[in-house]
PDB file with SEQRES, HELIX, SHEET and CRYST1 records, atoms N, CA, C and O in Angstrom:
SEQRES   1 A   47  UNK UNK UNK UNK UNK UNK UNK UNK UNK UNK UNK UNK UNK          
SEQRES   2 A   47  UNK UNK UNK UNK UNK UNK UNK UNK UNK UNK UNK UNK UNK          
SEQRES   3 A   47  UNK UNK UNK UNK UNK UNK UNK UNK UNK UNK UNK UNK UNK          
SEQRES   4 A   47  UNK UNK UNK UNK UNK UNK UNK UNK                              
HELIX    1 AA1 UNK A    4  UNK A   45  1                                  42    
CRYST1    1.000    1.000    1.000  90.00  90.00  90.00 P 1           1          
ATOM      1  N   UNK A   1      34.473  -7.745  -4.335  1.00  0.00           N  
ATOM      2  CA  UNK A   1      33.581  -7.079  -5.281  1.00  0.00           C  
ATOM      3  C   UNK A   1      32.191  -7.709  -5.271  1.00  0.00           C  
ATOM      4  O   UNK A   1      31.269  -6.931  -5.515  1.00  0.00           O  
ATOM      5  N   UNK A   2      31.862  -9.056  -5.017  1.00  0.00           N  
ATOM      6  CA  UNK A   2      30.634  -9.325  -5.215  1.00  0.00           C  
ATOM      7  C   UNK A   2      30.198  -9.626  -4.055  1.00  0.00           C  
ATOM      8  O   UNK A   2      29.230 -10.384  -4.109  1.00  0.00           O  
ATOM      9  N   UNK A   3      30.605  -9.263  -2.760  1.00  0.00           N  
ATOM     10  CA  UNK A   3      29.895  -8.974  -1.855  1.00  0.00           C  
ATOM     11  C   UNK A   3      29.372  -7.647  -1.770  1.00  0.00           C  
ATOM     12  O   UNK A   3      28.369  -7.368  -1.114  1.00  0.00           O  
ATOM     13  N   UNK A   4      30.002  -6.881  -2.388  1.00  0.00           N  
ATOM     14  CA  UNK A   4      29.757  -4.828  -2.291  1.00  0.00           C  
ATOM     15  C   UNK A   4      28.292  -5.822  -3.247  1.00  0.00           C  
ATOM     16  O   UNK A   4      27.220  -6.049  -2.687  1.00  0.00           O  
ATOM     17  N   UNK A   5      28.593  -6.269  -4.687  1.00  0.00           N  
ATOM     18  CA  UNK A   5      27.217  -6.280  -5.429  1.00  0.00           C  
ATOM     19  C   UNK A   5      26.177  -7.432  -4.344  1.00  0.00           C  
ATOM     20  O   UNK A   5      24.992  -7.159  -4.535  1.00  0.00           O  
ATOM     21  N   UNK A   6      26.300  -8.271  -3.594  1.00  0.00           N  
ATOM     22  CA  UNK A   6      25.502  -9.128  -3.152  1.00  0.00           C  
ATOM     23  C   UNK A   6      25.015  -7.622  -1.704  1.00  0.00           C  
ATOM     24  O   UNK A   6      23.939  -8.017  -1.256  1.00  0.00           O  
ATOM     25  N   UNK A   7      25.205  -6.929  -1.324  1.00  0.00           N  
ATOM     26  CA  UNK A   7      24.850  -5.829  -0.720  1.00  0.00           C  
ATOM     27  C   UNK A   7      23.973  -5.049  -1.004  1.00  0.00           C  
ATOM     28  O   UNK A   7      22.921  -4.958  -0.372  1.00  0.00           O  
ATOM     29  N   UNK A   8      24.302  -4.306  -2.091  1.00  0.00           N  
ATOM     30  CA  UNK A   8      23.342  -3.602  -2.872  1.00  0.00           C  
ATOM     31  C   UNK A   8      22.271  -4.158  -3.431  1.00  0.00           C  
ATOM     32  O   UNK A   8      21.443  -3.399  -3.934  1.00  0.00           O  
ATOM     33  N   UNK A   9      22.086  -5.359  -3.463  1.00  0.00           N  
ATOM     34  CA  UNK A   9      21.050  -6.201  -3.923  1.00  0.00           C  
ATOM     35  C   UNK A   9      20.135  -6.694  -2.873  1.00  0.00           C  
ATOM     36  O   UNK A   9      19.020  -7.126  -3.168  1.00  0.00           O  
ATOM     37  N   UNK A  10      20.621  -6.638  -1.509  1.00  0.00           N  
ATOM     38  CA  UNK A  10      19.554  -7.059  -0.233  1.00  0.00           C  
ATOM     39  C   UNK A  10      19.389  -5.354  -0.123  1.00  0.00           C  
ATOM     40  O   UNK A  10      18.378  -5.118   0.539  1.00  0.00           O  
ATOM     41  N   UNK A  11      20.076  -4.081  -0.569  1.00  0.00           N  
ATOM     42  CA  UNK A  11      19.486  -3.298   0.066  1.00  0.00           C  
ATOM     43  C   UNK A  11      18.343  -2.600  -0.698  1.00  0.00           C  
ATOM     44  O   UNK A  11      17.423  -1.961  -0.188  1.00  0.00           O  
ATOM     45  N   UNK A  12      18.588  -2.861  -2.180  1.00  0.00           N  
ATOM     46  CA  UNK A  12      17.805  -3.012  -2.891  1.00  0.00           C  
ATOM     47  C   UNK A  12      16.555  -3.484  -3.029  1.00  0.00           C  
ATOM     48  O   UNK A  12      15.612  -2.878  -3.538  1.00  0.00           O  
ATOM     49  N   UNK A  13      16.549  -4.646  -2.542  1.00  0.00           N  
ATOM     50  CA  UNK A  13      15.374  -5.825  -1.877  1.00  0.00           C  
ATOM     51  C   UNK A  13      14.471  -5.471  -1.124  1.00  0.00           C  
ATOM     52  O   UNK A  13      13.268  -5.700  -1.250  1.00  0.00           O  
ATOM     53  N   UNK A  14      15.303  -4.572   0.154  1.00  0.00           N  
ATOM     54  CA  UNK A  14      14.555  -3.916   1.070  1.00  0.00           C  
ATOM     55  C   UNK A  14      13.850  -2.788   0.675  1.00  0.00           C  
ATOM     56  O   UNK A  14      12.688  -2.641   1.053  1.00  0.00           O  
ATOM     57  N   UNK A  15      14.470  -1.864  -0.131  1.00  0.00           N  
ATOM     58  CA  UNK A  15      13.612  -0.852  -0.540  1.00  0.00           C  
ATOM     59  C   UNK A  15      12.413  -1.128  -0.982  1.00  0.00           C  
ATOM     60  O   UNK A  15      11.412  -0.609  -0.489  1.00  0.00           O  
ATOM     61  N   UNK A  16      12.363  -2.287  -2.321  1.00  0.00           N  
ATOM     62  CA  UNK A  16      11.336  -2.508  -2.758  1.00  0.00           C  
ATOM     63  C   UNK A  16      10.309  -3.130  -2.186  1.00  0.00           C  
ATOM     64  O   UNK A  16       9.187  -3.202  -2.687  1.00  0.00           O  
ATOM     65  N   UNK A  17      10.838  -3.881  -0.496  1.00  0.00           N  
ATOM     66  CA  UNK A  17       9.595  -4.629  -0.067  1.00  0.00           C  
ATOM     67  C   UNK A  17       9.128  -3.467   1.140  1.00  0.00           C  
ATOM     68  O   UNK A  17       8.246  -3.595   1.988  1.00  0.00           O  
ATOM     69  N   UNK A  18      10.028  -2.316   0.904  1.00  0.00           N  
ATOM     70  CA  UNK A  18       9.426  -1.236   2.234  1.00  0.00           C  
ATOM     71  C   UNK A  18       8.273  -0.339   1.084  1.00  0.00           C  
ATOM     72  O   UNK A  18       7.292   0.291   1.478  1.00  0.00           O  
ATOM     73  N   UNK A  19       8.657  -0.472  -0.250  1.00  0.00           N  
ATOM     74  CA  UNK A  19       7.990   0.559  -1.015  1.00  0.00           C  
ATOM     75  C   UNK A  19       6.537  -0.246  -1.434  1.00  0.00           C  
ATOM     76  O   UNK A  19       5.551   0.484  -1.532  1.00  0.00           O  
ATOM     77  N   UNK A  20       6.340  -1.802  -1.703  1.00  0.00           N  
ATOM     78  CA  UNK A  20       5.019  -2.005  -1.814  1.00  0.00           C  
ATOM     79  C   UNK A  20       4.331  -2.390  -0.652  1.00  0.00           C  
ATOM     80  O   UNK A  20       3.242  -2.951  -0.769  1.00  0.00           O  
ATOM     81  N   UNK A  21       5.084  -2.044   1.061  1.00  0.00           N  
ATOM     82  CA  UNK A  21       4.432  -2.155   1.826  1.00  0.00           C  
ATOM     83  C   UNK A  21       3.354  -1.088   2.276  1.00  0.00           C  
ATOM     84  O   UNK A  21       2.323  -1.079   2.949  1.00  0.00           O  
ATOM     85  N   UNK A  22       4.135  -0.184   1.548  1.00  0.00           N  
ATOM     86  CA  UNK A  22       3.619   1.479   1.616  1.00  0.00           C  
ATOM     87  C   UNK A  22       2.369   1.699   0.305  1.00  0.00           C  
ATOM     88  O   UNK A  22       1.516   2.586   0.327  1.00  0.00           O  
ATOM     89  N   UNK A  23       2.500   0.843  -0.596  1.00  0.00           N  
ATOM     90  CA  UNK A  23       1.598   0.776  -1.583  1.00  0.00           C  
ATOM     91  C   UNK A  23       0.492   0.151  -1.034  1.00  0.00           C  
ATOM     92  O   UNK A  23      -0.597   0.449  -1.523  1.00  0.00           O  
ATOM     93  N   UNK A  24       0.530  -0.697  -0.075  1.00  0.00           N  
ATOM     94  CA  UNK A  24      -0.504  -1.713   0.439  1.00  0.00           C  
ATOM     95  C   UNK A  24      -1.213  -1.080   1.645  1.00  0.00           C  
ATOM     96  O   UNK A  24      -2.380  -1.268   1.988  1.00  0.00           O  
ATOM     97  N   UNK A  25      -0.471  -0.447   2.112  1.00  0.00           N  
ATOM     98  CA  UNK A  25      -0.897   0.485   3.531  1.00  0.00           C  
ATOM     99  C   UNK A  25      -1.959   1.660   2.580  1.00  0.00           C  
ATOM    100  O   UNK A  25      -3.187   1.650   2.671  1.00  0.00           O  
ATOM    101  N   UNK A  26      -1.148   2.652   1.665  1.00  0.00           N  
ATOM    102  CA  UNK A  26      -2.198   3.483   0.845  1.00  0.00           C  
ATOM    103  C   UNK A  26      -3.233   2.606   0.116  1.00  0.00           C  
ATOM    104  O   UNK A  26      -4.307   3.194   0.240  1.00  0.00           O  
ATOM    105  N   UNK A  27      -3.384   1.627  -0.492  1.00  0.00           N  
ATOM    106  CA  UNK A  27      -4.497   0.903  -1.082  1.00  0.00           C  
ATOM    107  C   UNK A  27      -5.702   0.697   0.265  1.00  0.00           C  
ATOM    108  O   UNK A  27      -6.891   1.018   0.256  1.00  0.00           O  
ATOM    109  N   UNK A  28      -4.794  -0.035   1.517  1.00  0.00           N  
ATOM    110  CA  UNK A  28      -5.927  -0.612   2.609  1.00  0.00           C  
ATOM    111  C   UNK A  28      -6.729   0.861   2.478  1.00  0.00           C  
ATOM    112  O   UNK A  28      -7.940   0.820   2.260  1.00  0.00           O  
ATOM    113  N   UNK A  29      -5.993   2.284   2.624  1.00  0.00           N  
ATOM    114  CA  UNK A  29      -6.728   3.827   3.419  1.00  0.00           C  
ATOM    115  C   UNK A  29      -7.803   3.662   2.384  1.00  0.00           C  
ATOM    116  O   UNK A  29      -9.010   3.507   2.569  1.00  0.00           O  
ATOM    117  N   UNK A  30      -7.080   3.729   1.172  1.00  0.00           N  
ATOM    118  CA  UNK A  30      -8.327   4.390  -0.302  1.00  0.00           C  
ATOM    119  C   UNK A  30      -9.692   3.251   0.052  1.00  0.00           C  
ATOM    120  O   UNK A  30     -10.851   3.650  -0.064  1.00  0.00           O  
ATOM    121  N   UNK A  31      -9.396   1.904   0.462  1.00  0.00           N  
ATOM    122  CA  UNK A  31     -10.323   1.372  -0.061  1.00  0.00           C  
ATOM    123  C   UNK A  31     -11.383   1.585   1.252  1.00  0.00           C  
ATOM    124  O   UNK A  31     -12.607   1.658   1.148  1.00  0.00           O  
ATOM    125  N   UNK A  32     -10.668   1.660   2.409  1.00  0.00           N  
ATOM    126  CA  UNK A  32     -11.479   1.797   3.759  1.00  0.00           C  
ATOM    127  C   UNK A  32     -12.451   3.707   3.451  1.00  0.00           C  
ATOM    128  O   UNK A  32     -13.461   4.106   4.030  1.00  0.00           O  
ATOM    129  N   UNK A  33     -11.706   4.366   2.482  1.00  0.00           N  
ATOM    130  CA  UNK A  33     -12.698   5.582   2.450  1.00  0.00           C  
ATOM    131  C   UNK A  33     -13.425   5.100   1.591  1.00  0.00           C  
ATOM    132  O   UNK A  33     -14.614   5.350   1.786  1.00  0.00           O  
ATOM    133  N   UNK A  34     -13.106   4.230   0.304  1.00  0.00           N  
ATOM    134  CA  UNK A  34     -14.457   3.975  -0.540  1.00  0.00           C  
ATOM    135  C   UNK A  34     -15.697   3.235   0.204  1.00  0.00           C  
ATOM    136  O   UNK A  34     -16.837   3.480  -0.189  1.00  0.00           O  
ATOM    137  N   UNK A  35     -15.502   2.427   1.165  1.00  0.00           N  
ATOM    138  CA  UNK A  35     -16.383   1.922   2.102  1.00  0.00           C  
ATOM    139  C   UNK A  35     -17.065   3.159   2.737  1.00  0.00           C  
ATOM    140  O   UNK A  35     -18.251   3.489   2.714  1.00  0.00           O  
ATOM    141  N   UNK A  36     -16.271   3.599   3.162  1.00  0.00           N  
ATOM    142  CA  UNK A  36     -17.055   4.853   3.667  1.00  0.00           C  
ATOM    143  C   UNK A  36     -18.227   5.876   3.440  1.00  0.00           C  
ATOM    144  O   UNK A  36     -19.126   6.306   4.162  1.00  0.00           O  
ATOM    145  N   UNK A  37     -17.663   6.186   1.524  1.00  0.00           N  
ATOM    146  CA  UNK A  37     -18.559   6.479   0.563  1.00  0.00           C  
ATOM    147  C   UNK A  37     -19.399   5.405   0.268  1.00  0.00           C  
ATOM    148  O   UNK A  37     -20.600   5.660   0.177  1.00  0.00           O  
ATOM    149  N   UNK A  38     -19.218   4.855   0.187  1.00  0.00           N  
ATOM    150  CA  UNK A  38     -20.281   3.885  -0.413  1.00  0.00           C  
ATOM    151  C   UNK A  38     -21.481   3.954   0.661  1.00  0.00           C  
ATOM    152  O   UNK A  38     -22.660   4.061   0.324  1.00  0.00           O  
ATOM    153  N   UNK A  39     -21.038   3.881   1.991  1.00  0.00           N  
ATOM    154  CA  UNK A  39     -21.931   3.481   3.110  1.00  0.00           C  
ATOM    155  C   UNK A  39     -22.505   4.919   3.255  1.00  0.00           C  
ATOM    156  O   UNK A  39     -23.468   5.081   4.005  1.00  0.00           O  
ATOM    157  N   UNK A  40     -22.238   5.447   2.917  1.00  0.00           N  
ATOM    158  CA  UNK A  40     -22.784   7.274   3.222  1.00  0.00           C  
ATOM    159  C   UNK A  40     -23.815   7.561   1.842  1.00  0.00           C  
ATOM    160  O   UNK A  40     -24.745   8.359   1.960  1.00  0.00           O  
ATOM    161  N   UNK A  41     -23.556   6.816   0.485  1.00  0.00           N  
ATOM    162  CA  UNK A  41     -24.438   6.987  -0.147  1.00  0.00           C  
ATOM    163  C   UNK A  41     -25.819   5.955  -0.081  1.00  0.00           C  
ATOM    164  O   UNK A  41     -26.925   6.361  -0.435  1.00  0.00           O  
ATOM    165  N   UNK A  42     -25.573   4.507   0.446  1.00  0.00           N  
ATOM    166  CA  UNK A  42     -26.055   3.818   0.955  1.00  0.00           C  
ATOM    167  C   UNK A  42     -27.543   4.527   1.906  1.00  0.00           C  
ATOM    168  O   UNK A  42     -28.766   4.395   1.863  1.00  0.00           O  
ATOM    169  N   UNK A  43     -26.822   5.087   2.489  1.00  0.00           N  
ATOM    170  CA  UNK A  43     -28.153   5.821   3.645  1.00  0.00           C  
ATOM    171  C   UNK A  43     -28.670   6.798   2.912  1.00  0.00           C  
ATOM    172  O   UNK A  43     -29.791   6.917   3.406  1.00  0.00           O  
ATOM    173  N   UNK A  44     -28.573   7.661   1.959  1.00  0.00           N  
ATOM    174  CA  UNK A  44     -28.717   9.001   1.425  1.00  0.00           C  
ATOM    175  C   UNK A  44     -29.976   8.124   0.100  1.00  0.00           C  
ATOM    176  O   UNK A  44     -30.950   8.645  -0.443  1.00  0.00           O  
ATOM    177  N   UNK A  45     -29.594   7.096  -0.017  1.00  0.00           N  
ATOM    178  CA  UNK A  45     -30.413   6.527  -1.001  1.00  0.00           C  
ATOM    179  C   UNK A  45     -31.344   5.666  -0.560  1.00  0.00           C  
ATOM    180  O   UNK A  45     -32.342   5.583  -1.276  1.00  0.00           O  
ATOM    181  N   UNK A  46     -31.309   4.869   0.600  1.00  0.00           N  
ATOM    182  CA  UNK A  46     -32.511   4.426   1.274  1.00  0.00           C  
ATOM    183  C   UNK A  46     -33.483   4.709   2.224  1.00  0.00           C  
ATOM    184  O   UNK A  46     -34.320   3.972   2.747  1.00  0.00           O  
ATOM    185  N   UNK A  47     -33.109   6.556   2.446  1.00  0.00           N  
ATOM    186  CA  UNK A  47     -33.911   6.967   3.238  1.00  0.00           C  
ATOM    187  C   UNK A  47     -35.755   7.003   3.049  1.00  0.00           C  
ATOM    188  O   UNK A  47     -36.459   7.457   3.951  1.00  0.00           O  
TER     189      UNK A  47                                                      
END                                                                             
């Protein structure tokens, strides 16, 4: 029995370190487009 629970708890584990890897991958995109914006208003304002 507490290997079935010591199981569910690494697979558990895994989910959560596959799910804020995926949080970290969407944060890197958002922040690489706010660079983007930023750098696009950047030129639009120092022309």
């Amino acid at each position: 029995m507490s290997d079935n629970l010591n199981s569910n708890n690494i697979e558990n584990d895994d989910l959560n370190l596959n799910n804020e890897e995926g949080d970290y991958e969407d944060l890197i995109t958002r922040l690489k487009e706010i660079k983007s914006t930023i750098a696009l208003l950047e030129k639009t304002i120092f022309k």
